[in-house]
N, C-alpha and C positions, 0 to 999 in steps of 0.2 A: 647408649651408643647405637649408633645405625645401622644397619645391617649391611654388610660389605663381600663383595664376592672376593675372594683370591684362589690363585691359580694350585695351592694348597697350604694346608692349616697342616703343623706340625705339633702333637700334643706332647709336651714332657721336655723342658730345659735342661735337662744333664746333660750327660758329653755324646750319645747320642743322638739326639735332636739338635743339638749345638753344630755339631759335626755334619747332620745332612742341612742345616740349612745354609752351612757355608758352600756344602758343594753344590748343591743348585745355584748360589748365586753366583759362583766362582764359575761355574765350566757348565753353566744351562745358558737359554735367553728366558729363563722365567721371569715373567712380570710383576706377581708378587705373590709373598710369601708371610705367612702368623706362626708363631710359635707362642704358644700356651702354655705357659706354667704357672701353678698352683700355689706355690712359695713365692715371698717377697725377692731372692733372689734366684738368679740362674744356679744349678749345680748346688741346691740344698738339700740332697739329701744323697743318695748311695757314687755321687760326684765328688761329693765334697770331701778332700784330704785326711779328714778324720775317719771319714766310715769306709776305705780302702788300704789296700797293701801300697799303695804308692808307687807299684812298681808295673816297667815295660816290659809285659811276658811276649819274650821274642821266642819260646819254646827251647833255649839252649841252658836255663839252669833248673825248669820245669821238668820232673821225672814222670810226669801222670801223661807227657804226651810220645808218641811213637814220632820215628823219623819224618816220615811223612807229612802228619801233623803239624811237626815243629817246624817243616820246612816253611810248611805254609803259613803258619802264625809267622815267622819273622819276615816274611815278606808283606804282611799286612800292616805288624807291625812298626816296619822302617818307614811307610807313608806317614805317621807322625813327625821323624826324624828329618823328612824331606818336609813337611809342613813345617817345622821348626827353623829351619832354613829360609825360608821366603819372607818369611815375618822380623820387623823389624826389630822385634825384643820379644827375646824368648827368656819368659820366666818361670820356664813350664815345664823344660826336661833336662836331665841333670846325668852325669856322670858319677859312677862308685864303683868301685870292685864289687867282684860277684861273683859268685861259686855252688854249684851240689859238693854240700860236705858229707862225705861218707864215714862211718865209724865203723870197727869191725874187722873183720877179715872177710864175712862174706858181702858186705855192703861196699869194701873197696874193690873186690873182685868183679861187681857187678859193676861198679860207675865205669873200672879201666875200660870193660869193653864197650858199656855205651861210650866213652868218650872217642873210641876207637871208630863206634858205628857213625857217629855226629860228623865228627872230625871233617869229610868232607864241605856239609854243612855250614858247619861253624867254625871256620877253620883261626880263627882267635880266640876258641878257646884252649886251655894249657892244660897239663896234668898235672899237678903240683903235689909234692912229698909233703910230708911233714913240715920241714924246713923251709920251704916257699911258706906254704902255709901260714907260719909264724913270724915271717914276713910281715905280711899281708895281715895277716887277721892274730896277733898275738894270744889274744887271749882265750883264742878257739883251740889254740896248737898247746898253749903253754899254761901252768896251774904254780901258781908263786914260781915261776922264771924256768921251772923244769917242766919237760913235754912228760905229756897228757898220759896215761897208761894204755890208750886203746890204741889200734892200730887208724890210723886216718889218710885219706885221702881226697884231693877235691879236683873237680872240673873249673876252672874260672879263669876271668881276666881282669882287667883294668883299665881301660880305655876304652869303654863300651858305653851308649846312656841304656841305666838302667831304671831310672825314676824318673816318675811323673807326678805333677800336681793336676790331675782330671780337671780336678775346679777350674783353674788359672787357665786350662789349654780352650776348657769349654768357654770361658768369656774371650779368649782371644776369636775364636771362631766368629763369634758372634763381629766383634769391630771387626774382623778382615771381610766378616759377609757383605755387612755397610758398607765397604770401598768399593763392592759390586754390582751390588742389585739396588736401586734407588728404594725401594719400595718394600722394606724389611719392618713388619708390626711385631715385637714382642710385646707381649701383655705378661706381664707380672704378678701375682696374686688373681690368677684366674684360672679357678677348678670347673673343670669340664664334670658336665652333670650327666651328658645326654647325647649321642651321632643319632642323627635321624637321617636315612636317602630318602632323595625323592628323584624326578626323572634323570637330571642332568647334572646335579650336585647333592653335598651331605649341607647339613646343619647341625652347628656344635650348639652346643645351648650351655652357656657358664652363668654365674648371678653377674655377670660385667657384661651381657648381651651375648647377641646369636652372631657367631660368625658360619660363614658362607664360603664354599670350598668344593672346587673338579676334585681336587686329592685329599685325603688325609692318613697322613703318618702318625701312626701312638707308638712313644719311646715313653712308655711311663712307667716300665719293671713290670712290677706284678701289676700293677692296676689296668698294664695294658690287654690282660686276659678278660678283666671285664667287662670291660669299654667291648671287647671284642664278643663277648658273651651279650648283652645288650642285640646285638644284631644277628644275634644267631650262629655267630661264627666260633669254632675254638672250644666248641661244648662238650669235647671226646680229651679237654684238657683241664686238669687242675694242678695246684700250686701249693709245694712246699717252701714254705720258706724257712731257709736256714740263716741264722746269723753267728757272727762272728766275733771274738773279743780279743782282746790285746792286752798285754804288760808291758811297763816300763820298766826297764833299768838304767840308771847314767849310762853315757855313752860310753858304749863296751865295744862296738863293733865299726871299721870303719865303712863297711859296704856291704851290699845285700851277701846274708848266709842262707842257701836254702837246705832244705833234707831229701832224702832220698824218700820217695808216695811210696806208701804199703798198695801195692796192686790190688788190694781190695778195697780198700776204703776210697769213696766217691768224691774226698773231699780234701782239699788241700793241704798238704803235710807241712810239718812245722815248719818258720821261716823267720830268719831276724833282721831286721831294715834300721835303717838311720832313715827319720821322722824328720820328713819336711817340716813340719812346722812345729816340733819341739826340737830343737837342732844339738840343744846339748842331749837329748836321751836317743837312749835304742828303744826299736819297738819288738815286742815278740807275739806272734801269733801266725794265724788266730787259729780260736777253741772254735765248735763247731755245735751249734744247737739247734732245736727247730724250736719255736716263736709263734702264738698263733693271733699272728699279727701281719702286717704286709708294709709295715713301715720301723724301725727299730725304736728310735728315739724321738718322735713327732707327735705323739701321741693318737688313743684311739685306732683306728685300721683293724679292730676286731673283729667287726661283721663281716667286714668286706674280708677277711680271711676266712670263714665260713662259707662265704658266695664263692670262694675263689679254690677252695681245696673240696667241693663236692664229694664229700666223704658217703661213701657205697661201699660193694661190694669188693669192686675192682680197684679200688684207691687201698683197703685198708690191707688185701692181699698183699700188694707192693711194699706195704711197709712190713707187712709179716715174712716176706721174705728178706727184706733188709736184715728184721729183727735174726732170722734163724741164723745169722753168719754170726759164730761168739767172736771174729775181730769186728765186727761193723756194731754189733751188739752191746761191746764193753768198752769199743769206743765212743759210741753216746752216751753211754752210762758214766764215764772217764767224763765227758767233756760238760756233762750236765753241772756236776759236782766241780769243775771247774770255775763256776758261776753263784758257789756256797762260800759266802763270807766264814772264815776261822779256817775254812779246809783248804778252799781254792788255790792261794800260793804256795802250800807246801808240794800237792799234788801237781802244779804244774813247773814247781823247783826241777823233779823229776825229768821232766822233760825238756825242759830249757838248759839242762844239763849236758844234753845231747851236741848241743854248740858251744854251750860257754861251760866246761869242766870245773870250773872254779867258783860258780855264782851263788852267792848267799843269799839266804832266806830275806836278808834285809835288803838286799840290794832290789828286789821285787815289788814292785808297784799294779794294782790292779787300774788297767787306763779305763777311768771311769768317764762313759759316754762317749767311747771311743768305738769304732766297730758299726759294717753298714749287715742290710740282711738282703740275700740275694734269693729269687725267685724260682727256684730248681723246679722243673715243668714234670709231671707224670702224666705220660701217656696210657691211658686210660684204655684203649682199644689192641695196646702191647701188653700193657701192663708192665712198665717198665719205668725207671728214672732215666729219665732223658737231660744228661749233662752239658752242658756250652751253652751256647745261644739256641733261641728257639724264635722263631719268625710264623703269622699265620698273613697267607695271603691269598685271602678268597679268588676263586675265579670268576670272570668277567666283571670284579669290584674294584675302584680305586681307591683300595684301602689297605693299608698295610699296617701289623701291629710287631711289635718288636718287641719280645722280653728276652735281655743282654744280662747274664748275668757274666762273671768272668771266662774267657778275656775279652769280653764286650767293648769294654772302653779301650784295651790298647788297638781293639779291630776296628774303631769306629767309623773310620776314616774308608776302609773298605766294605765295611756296610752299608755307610751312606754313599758309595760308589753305587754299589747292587741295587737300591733302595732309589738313586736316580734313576737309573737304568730303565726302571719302570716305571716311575713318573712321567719323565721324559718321553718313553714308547706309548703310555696311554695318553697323555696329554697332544701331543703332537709338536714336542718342543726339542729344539735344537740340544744335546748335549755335546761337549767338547770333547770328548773321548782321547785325542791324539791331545791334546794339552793338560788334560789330567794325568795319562799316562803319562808322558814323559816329565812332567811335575812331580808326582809321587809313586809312581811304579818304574822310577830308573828306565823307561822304553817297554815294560812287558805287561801286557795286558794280562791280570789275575784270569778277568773270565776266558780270553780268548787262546792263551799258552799253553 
């Protein structure tokens, strides 16, 4: 292949790079644009509908986020909702009921008043007794036709989209980018080895030739820490990655059920979904482990988990303060043994119990090679776990790297806003700002309101 300049190289085809390279082409005048990926297709790996929850965190059934937060996730996340809209087939977000189900008396006492604080917010969601409940979700409220013995209560609605297929929305990005910008190279089965700068542009070096780039974006998860460490950048960071697993049961539930987050634990509390693409089952998870890998089910990514968790001093403090909390402590220990063939589904009967009061041992399925592993960043000069998304963006560099771990994908679309933003300002290139906005931010500018 020849060596070719463009105006920027996008590394990593999941719903991140998918996502900025439509909004450059959509509401930039970029002239042209690469996006690189490593797998034969777009969205194979922590994109693709198997290794996610499937679902749109607009912040209104998510307990781990404060007001605020969740204000702002569902205003990020309705620019999907409005992307949805424009396009001429959307097979990509979906409608279900959807609830925090409380159990308890002190877990109902707590949801009434968040729902009370939300309310403004969120103001379609509902409080619903018992009786609603079992409505809605029968077999969360009811145990052979009689209610449940604990006391329950849930926040939810029913006419809300609550599911996505990552995959499906990242290839639509892709063909709506095409309607845009003439001049859009995806390369397919091409791993980036190597960024080298020199005065005026980078060079990517892949075994498929050296592409040539004023910008480049890395949306590659965790590999994008070392792409970034290559240049010097991001060295005060390393990487845990945690992964996830899932059970199946026939379809038991009609719409996402979530639970109420133990304010201590860093890591997303139980939850039950109806499975895009197993349609007659429910999905339950996920269990929460660390992996010392950077990829789950692709094989290999050992070393480069080594390069990438810089284990020291200050990396293994971090986990030793994890370790001293006995809830965070016996919940890893809880969730390791979750992943032990003979023990796994009894132990996580227990818990899936919590939604479904009536579910048997056999009704349990371990969803095998199901589950993606997300990149959780420790700050090395805090010494701290640093949860959400994590962005490095050197100063006076056109480079930007992104590790998106959840709600990465339902924010994508406002990422790759932010992510123009400075493309656009270094480059010297038009972006649309007032036609983005009023496209996907309903008239209000995220950065400028």
């Amino acid at each position: 292949m020849k060596k070719r300049v463009f105006d920027v190289v996008i590394v990593g085809g999941g719903i991140s790079g998918c996502a900025l390279t439509y909004t450059l082409a959509r509401y930039s005048n970029i002239k042209s644009i690469a996006l690189l990926e490593k797998y034969g297709n777009l969205a194979a790996v922590n994109s693709n509908a198997r290794s996610n929850s499937q679902t749109l965190h607009c912040g209104d059934i998510e307990t781990n986020y404060g007001l605020a937060k969740a204000g702002q996730v569902k205003r990020q996340a309705n620019m999907l909702v409005h992307y949805a809209k424009q396009v001429e087939k959307n097979d990509f977000l979906f409608k279900f009921p959807k609830m925090i189900l409380a159990v308890g008396d002190e877990e109902c006492e707590k949801l009434a008043k968040r729902h009370e604080e939300f309310a403004e917010t969120f103001p379609y969601m509902e409080l619903w007794d018992a009786a609603k409940i079992a409505e809605v979700e029968p077999h969360v409220a009811l145990v052979n036709g009689q209610p449940r013995a604990e006391k329950i209560l849930a926040s939810g609605c029913t006419d809300e989209y609550s599911a996505v297929n990552y995959g499906l929305i990242a290839k639509s990005f892709i063909a709506s980018a095409r309607k845009h910008a003439a001049d859009i190279a995806i390369h397919l089965s091409t791993q980036v080895q190597k960024i080298q700068k020199f005065d005026d542009h980078y060079e990517i070096t892949t075994p498929q030739g050296t592409f040539m780039s004023r910008y480049v974006v890395v949306s590659a998860g965790a590999h994008s820490l070392l792409l970034a460490n290559q240049l010097g950048h991001g060295l005060d960071l390393s990487i845990l990655p945690m992964a996830g697993s899932f059970y199946y049961t026939p379809k038991l539930l009609n719409g996402k059920v979530y639970t109420i987050q133990n304010d201590k634990l860093p890591f997303a509390a139980l939850h039950g979904d109806p499975d895009l693409i197993e349609p007659n089952k429910t999905r339950f998870g996920p269990t929460a482990l660390m992996l010392p890998k950077l990829e789950r089910y692709t094989g290999g990514t050992y070393w480069e988990f080594w390069k990438s968790l810089k284990l020291d001093f200050k990396v293994t403090k971090v986990f030793w303060d994890l370790m001293k909390d006995s809830d965070i402590r016996n919940y890893i220990f809880r969730n390791f043994a979750f992943e032990i063939p003979g023990v796994r589904k009894k132990l996580f009967l227990k818990d899936a119990r919590k939604i479904l009061p009536g579910l048997q041992l056999d009704d349990l399925q371990f969803a095998e090679g199901v589950g993606g592993l997300r990149p959780q960043v420790i700050d090395k000069t805090s010494m701290q776990l640093k949860l959400g998304e994590a962005s490095i963006t050197p100063d006076g560099e056109n480079l930007i790297f992104n590790m998106t771990p959840s709600p990465g994908a339902t924010t994508c679309l406002y990422n790759a806003y932010r992510d123009a933003r400075r493309v656009c300002a270094s480059l010297g290139l038009e972006l649309k700002r007032e036609q983005l906005v009023n496209e996907l931010l309903e008239g209000h500018d995220l950065f400028t309101d």
